[in-house]
N, CA and C atoms as an extended XYZ file, in Angstrom:
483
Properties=species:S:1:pos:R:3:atomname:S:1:resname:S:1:resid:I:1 pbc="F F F"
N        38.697      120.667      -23.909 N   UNK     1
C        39.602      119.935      -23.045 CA  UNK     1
C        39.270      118.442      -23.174 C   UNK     1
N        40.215      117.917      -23.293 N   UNK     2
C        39.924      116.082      -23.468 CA  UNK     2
C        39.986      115.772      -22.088 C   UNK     2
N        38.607      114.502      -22.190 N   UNK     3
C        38.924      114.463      -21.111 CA  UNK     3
C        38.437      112.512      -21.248 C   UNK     3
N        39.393      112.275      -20.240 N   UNK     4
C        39.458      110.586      -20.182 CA  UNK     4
C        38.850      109.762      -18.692 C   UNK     4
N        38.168      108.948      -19.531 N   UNK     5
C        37.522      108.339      -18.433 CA  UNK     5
C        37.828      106.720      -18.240 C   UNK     5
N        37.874      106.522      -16.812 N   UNK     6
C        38.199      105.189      -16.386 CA  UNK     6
C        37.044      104.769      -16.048 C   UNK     6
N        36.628      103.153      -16.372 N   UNK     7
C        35.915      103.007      -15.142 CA  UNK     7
C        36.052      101.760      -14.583 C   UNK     7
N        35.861      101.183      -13.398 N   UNK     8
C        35.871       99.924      -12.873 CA  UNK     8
C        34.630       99.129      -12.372 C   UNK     8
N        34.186       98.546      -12.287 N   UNK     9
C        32.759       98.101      -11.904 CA  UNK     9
C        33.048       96.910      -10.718 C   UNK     9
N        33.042       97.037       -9.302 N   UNK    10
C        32.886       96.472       -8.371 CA  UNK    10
C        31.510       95.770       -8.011 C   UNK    10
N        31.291       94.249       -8.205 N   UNK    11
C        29.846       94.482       -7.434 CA  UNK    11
C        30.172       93.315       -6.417 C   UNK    11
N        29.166       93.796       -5.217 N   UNK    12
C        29.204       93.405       -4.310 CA  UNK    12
C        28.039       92.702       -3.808 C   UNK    12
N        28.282       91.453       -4.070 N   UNK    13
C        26.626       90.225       -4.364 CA  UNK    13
C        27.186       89.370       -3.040 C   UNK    13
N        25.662       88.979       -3.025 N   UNK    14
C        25.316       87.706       -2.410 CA  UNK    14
C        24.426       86.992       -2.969 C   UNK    14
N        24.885       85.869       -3.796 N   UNK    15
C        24.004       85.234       -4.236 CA  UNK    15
C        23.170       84.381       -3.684 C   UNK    15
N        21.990       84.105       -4.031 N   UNK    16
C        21.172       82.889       -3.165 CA  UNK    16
C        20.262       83.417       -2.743 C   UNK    16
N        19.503       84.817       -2.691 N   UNK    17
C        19.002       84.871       -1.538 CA  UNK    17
C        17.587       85.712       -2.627 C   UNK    17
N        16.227       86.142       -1.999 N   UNK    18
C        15.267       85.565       -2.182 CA  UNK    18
C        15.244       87.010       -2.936 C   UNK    18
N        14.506       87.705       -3.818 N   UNK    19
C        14.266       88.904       -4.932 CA  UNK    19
C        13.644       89.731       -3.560 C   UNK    19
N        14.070       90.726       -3.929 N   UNK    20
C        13.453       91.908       -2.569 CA  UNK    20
C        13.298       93.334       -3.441 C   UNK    20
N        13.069       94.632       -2.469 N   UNK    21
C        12.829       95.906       -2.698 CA  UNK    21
C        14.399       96.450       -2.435 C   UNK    21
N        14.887       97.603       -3.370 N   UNK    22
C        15.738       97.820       -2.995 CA  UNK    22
C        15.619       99.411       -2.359 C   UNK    22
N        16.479      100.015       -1.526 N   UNK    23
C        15.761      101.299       -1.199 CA  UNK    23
C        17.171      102.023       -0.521 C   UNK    23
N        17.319      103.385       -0.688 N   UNK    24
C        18.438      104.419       -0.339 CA  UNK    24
C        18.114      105.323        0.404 C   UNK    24
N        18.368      105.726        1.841 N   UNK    25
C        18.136      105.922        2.970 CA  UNK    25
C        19.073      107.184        3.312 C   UNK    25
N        18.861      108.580        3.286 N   UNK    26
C        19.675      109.429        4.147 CA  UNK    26
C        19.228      109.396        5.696 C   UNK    26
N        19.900      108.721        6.295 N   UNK    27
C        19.460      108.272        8.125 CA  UNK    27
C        20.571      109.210        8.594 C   UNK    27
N        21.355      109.977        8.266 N   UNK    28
C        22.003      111.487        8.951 CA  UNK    28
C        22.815      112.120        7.817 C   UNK    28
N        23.275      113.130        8.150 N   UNK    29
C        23.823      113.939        7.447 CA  UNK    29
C        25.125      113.552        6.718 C   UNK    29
N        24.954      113.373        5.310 N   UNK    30
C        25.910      113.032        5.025 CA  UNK    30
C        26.261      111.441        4.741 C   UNK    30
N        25.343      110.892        5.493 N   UNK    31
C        25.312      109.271        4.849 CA  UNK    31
C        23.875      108.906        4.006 C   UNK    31
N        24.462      107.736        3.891 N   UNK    32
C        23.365      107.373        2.501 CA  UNK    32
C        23.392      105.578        3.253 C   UNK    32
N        22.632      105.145        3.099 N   UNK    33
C        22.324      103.658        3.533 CA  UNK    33
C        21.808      103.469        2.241 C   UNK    33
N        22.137      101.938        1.418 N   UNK    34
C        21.374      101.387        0.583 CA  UNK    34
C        21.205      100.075        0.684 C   UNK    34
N        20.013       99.601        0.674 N   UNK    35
C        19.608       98.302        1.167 CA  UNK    35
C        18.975       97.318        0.015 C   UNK    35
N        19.113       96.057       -0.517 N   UNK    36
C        18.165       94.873       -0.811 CA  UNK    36
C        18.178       93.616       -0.273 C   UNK    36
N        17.457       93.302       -0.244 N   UNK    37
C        17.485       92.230        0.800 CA  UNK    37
C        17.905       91.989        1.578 C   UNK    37
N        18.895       90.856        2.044 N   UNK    38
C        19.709       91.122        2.930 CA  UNK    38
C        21.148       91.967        2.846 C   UNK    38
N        21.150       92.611        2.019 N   UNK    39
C        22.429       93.499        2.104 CA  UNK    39
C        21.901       94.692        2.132 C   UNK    39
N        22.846       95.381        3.471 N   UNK    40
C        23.164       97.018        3.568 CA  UNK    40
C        24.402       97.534        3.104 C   UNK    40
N        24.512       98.518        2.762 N   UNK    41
C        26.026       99.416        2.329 CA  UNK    41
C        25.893      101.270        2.888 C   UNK    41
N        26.403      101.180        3.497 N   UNK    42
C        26.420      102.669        4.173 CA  UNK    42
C        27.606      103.135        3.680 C   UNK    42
N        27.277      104.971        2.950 N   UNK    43
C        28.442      105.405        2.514 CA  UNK    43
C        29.008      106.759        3.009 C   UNK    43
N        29.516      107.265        3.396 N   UNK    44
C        29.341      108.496        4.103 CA  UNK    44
C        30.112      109.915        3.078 C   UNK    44
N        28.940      110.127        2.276 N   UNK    45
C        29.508      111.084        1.457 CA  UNK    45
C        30.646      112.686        1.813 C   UNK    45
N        29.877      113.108        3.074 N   UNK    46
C        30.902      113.976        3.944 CA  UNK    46
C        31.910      114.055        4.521 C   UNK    46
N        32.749      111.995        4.183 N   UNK    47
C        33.624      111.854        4.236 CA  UNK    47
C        34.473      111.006        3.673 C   UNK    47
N        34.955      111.890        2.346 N   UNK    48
C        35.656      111.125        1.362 CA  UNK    48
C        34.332      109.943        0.286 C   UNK    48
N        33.059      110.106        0.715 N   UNK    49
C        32.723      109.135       -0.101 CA  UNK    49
C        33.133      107.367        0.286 C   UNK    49
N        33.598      107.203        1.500 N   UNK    50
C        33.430      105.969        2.395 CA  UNK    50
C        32.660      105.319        2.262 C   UNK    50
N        32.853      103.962        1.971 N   UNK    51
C        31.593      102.857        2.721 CA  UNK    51
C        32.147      102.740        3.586 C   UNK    51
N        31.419      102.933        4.933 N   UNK    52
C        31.693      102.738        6.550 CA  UNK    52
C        31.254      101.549        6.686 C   UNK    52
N        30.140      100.927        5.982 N   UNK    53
C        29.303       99.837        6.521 CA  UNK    53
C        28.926       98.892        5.679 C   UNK    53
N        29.256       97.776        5.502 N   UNK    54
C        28.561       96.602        4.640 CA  UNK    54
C        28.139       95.581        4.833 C   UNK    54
N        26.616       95.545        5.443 N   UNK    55
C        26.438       94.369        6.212 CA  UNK    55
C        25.515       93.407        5.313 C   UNK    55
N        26.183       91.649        5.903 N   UNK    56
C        24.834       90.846        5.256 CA  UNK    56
C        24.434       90.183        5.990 C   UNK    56
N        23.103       90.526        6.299 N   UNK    57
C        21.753       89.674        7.515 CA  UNK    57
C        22.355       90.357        8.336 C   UNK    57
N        22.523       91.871        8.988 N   UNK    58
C        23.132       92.539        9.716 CA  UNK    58
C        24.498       91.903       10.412 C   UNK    58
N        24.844       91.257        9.865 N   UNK    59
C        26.409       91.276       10.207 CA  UNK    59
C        27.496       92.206        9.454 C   UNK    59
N        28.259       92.701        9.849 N   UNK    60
C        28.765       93.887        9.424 CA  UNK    60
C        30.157       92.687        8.790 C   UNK    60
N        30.446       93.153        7.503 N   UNK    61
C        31.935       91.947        7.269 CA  UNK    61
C        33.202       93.490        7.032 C   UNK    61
N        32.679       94.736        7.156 N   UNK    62
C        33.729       95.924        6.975 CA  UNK    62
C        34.285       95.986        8.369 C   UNK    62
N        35.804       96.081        9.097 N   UNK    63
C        36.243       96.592        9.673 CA  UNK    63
C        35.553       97.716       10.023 C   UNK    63
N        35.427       98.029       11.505 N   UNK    64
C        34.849       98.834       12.004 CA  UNK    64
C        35.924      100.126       12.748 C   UNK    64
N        37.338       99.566       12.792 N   UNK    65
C        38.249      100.241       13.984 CA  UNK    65
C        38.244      101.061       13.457 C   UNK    65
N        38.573      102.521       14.290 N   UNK    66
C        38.585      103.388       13.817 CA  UNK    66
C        40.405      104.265       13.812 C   UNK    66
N        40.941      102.952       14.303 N   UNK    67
C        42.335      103.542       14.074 CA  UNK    67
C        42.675      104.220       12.776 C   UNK    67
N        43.335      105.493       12.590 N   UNK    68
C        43.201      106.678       11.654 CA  UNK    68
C        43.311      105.641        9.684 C   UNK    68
N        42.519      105.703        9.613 N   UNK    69
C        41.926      105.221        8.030 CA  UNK    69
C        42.386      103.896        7.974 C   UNK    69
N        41.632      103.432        8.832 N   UNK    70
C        41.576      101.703        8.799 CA  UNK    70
C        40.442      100.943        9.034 C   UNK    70
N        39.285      101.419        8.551 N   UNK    71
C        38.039      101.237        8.707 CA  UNK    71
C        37.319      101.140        7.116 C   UNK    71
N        36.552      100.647        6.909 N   UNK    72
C        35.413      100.078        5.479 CA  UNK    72
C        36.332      100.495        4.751 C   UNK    72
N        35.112      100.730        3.310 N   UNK    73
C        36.460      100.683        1.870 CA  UNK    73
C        35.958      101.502        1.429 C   UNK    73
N        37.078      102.366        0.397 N   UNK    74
C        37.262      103.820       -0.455 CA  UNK    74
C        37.873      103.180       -2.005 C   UNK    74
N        38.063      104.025       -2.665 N   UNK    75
C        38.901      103.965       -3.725 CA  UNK    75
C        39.912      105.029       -3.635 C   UNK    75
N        40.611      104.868       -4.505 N   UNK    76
C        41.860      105.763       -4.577 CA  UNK    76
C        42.435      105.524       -5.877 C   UNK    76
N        43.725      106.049       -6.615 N   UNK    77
C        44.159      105.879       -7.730 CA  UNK    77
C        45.601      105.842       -6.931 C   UNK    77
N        45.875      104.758       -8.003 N   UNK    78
C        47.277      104.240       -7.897 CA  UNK    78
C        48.393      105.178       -9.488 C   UNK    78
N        49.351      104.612       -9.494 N   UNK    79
C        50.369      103.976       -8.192 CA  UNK    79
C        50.345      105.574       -6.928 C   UNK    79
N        50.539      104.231       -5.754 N   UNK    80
C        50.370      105.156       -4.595 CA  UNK    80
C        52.006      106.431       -4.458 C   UNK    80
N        52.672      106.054       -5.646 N   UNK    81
C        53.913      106.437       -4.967 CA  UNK    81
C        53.523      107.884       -5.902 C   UNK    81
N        52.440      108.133       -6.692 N   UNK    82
C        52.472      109.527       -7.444 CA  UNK    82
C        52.036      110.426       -6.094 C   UNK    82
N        51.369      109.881       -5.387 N   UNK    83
C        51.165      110.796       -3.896 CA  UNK    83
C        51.533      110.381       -2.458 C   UNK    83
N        52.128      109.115       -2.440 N   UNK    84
C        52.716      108.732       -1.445 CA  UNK    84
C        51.949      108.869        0.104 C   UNK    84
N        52.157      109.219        0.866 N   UNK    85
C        50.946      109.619        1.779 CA  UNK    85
C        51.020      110.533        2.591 C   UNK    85
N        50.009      111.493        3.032 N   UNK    86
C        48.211      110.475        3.125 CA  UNK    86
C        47.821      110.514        1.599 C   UNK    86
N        46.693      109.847        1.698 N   UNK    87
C        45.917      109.897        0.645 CA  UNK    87
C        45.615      111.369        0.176 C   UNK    87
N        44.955      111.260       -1.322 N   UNK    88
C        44.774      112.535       -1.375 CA  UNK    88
C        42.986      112.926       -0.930 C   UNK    88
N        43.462      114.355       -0.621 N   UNK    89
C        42.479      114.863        0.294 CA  UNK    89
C        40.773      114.628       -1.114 C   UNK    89
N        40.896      115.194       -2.008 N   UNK    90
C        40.010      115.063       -2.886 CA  UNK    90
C        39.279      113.692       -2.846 C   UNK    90
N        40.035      112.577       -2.659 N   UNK    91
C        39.791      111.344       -2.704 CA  UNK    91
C        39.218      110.406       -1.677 C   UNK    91
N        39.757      111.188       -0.830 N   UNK    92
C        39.592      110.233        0.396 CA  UNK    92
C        38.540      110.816        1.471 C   UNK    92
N        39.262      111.742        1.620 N   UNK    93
C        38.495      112.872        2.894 CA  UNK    93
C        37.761      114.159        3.051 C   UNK    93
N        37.894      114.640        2.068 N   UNK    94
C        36.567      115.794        1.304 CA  UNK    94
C        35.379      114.964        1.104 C   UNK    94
N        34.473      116.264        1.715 N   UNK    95
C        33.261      116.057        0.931 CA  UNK    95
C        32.579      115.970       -0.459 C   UNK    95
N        31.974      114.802       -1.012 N   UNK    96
C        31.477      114.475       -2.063 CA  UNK    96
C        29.820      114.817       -2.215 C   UNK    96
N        29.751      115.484       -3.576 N   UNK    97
C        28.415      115.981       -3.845 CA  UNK    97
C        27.484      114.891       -3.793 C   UNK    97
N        26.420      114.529       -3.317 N   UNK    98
C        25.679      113.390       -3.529 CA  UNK    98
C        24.193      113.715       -4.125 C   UNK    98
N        23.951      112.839       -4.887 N   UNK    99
C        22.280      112.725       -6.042 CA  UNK    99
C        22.029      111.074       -5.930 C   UNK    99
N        20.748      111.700       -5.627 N   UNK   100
C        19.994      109.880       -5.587 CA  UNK   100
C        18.346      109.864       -6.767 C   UNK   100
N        19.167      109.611       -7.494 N   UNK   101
C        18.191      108.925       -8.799 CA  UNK   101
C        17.217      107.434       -8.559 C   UNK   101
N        16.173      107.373       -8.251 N   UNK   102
C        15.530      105.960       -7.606 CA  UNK   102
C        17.000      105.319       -7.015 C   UNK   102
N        17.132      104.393       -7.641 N   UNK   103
C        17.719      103.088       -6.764 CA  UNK   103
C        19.375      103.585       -7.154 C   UNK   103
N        19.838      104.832       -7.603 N   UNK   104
C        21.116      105.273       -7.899 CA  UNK   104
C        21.706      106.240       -6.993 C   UNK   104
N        22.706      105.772       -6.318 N   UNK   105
C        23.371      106.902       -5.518 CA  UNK   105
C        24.196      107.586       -6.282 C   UNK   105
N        24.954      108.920       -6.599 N   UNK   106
C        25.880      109.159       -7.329 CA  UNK   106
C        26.898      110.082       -6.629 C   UNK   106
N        28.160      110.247       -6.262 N   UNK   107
C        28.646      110.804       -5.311 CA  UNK   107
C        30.046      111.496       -6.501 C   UNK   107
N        30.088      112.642       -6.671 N   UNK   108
C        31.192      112.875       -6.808 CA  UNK   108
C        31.748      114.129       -6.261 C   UNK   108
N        33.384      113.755       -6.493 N   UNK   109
C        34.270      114.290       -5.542 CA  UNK   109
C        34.613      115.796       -6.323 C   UNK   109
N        35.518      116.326       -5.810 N   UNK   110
C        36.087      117.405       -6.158 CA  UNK   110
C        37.407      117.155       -6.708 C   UNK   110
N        37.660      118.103       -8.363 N   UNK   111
C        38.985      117.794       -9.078 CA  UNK   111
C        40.086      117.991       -8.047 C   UNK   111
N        41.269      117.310       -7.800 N   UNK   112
C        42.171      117.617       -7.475 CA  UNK   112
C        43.066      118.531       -7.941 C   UNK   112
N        43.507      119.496       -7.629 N   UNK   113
C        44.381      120.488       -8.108 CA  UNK   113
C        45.604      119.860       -8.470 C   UNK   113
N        46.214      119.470       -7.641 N   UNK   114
C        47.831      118.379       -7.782 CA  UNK   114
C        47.995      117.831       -8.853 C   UNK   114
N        46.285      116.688       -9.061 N   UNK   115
C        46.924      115.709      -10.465 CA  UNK   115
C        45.722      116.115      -11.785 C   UNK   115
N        44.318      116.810      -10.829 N   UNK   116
C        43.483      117.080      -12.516 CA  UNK   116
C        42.583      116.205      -12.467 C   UNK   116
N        42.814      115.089      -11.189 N   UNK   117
C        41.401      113.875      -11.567 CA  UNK   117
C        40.237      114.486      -10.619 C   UNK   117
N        39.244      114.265      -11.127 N   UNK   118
C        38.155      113.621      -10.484 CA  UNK   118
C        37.667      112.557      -10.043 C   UNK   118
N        37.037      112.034       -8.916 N   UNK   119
C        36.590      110.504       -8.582 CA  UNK   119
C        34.933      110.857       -8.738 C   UNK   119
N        34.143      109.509       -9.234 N   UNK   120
C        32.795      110.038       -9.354 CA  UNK   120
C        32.920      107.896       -8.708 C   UNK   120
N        31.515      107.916       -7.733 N   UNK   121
C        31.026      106.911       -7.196 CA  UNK   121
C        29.827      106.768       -7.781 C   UNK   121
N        29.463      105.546       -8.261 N   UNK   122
C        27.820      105.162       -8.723 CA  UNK   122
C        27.430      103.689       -7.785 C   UNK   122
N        26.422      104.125       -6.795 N   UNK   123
C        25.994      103.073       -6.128 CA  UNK   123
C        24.557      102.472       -6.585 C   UNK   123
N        24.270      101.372       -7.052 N   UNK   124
C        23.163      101.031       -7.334 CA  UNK   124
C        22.974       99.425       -7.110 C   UNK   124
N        21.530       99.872       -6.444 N   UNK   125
C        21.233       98.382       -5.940 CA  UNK   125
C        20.216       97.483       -6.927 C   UNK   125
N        20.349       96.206       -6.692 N   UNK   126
C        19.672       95.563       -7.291 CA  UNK   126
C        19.386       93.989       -6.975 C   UNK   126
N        17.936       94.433       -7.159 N   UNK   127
C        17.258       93.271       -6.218 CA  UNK   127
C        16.590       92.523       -6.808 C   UNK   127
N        17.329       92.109       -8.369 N   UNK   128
C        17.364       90.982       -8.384 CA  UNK   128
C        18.287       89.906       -8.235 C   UNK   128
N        19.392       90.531       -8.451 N   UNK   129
C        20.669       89.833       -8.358 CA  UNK   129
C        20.937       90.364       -6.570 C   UNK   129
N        20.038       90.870       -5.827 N   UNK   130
C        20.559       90.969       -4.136 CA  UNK   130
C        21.840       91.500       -4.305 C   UNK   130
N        22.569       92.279       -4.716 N   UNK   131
C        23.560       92.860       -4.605 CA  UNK   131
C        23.594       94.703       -5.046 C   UNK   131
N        25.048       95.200       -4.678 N   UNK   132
C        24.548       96.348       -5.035 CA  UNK   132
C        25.978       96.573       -5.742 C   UNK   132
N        25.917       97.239       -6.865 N   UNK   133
C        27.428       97.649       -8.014 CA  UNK   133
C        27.696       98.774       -7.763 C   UNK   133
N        28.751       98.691       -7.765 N   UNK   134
C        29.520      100.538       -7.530 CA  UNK   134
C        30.634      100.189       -8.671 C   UNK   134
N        30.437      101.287       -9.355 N   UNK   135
C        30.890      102.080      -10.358 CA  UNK   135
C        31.717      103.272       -9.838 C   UNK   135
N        33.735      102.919      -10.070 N   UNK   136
C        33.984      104.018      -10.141 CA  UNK   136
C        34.652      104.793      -11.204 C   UNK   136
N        34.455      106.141      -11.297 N   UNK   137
C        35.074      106.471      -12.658 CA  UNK   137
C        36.179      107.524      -12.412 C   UNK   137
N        37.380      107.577      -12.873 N   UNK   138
C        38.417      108.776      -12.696 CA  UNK   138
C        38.331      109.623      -13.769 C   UNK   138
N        37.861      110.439      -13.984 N   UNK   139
C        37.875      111.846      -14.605 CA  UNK   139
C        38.885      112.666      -14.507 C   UNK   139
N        39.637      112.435      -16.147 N   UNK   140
C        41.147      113.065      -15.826 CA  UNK   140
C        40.627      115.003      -16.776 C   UNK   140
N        40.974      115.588      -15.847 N   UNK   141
C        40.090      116.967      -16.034 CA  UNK   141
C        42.139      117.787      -16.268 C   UNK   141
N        42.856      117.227      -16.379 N   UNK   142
C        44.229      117.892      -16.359 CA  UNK   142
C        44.639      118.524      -17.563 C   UNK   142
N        43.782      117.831      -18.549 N   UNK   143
C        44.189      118.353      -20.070 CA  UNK   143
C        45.291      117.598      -20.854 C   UNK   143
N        45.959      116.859      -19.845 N   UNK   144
C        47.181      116.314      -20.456 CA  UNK   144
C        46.909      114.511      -20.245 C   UNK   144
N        47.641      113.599      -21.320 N   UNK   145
C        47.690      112.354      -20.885 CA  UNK   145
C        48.526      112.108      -19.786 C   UNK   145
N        47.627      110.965      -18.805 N   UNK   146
C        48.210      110.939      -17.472 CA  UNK   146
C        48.146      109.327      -17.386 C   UNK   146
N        48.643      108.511      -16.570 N   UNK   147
C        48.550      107.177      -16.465 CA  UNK   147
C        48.700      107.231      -15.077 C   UNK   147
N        47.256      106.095      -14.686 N   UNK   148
C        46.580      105.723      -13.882 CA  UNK   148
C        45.531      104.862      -13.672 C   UNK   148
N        45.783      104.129      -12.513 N   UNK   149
C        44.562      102.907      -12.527 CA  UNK   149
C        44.003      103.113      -10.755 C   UNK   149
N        42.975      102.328      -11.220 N   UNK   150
C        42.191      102.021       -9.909 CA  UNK   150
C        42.353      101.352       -8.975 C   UNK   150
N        41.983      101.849       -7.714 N   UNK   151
C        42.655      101.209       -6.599 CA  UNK   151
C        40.971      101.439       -5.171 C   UNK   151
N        40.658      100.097       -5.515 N   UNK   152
C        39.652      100.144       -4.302 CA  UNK   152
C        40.611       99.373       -3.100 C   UNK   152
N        40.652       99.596       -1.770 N   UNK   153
C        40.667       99.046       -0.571 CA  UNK   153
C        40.062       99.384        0.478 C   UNK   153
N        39.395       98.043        0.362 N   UNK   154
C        38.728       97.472        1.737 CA  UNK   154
C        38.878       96.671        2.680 C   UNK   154
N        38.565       96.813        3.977 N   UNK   155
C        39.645       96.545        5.228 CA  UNK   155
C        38.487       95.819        5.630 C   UNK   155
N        38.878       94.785        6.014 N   UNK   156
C        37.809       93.417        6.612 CA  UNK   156
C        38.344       93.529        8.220 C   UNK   156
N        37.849       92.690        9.121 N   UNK   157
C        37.921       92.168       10.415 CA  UNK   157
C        39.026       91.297       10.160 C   UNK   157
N        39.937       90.805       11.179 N   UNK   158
C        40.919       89.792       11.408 CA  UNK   158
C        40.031       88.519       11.435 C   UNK   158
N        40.165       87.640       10.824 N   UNK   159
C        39.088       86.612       10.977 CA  UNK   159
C        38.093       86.572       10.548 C   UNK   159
N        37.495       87.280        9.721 N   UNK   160
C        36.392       87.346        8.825 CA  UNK   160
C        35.144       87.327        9.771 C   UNK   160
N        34.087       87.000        8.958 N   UNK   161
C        32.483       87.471        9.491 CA  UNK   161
C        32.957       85.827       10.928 C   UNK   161
């Protein structure tokens, strides 16, 4: 079976700030905290593979509301109109397998039946550059050529930090 892979590389830096330890934290079921320096990223693999939380010097800059999926940031695959809404369940709101390799989170989802993809998350921190990269990849498991791109959104506060 051929199979095609996307990937996108998000990283999420703060530059400036002093070389630290970086370290990945299961603090409850189902989440993962990863920390360097001053940046945290909380992801909640038991649901959808979420970052709920992205704070720098504990200020949180992710939307917190919890009005129904308007809170931190996910990925998804576009165009939105091949599934229109909700999101799809594989993607968004299923539980994702999670493995933590030292300073590597790796979260992936379950194939979707509907379209054949897979979503796989790679969180890794790094403390020298104080930031942490997420890697996502779509794994088209359908057998057939499909067209599709990546779609991260993340929901900030009205007014920023």
């Amino acid at each position: 079976m051929k199979k095609t892979f996307l990937s996108l590389l998000a990283a999420l830096s703060m530059g400036g700030l002093l070389l630290s330890a970086q370290t990945i934290k299961n603090p409850e079921e189902g989440k993962y905290s990863i920390s360097t320096g001053d940046v945290t990223l909380t992801v909640d693999a038991a649901k959808g593979g979420k970052v709920v939380s992205f704070k720098y010097q504990d200020k949180e800059v992710l939307s917190q509301t919890r009005f129904p999926n308007s809170f931190g940031s996910t990925f998804w695959t576009s165009p939105q109109s091949e599934w229109n809404w909700p999101p799809v369940a594989e993607y968004d709101r299923k539980a994702f397998k999670a493995e933590v390799n030292g300073n590597v989170l790796v979260l992936t989802g379950e194939k979707s039946e509907r379209f054949g993809y897979r979503v796989r998350k790679e969180f890794k921190a790094d403390a020298k550059n104080n930031s942490i990269a997420i890697t996502y990849t779509i794994v088209n498991e359908s057998g057939e050529t499909r067209k599709v791109a990546p779609w991260e959104i993340s929901r900030v506060p009205n007014g920023g930090m």
